[in-house]
C-alpha positions as CSV (number, residue, x, y, z in Angstrom):
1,X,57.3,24.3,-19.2
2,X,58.9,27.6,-20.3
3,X,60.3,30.1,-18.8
4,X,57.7,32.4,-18.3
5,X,55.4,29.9,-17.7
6,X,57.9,29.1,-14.1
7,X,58.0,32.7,-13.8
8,X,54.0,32.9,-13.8
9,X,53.6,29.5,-11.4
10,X,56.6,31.1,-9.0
11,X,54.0,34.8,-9.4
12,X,51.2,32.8,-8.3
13,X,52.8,30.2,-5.7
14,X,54.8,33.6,-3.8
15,X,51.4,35.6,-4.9
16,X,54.2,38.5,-5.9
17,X,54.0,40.3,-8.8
18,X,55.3,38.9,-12.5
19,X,58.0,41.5,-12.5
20,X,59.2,40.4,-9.1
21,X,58.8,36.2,-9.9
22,X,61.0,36.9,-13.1
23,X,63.4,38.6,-11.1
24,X,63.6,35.6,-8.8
25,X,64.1,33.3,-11.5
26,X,66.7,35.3,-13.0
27,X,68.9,35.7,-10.1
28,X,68.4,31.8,-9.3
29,X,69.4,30.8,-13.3
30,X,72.3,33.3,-13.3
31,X,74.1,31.9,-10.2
32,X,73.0,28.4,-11.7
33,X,75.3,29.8,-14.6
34,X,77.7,31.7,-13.0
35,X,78.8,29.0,-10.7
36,X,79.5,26.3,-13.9
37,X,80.7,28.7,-15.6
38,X,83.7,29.0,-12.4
39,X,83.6,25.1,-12.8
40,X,82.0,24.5,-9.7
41,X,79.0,21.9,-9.1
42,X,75.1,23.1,-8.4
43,X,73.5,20.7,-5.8
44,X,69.8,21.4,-5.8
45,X,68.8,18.4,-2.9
46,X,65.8,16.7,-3.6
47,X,65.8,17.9,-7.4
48,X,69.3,16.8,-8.8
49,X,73.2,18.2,-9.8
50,X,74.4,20.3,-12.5
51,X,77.6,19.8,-13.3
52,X,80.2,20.5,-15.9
53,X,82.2,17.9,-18.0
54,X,85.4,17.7,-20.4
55,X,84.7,16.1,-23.8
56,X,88.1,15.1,-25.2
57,X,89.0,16.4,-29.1
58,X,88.1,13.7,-31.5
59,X,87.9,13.3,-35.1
60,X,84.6,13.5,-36.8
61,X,83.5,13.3,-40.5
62,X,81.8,16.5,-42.6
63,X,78.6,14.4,-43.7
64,X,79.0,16.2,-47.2
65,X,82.3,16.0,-48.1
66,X,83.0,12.6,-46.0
67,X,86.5,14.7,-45.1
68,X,88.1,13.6,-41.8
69,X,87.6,16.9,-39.1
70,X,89.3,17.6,-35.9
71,X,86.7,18.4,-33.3
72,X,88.3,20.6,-30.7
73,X,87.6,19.4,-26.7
74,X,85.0,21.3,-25.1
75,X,82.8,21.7,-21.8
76,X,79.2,20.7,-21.4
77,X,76.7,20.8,-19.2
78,X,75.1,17.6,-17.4
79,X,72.3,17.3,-15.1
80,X,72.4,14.0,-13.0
81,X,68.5,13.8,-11.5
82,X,68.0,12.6,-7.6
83,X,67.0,9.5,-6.3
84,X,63.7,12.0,-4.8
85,X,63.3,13.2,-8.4
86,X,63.4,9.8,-10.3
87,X,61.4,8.1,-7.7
88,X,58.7,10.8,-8.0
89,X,58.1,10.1,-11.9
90,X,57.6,6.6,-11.9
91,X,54.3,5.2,-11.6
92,X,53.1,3.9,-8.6
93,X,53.2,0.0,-8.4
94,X,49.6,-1.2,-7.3
């Protein structure tokens, strides 16, 4: 699903406008942002956490040159699922 496409579904579920829906989903994805960006955790219950992690520095290799390279540490963004949400995609045992 793409973004617009959720902004259409969110137009049609809310029956509000498309205009309206993509300003919904804006101001949801920007606090989303805004909130790992301050380094605090998104708890979406029933759906799963967002979350922001430390990779340590590290050395890597250039593929080309096979010369050694020092990868600097940097954040990333995880998502850890929910029970609800991991439960809900596996196929029902009959």
């Amino acid at each position: 699903m793409t973004k617009a496409e959720l902004i259409e579904e969110v137009s049609r579920v809310t029956e509000s406008t498309f205009q309206e829906a993509a300003t919904v989903v804006e101001a949801i994805l920007d606090a989303i942002v805004k909130a790992l960006r301050d380094g605090e955790r998104v708890e979406l219950r029933g759906f799963g956490t967002f979350a922001t992690r430390q990779r340590p520095p590290r050395q890597g290799r250039n593929p080309k040159t096979g010369e050694i390279v020092d990868v600097p540490p940097k954040t990333i963004a995880v998502f850890k699922p929910s029970k609800a949400l991991k439960d809900s995609l596996r196929p029902s045992s009959k």
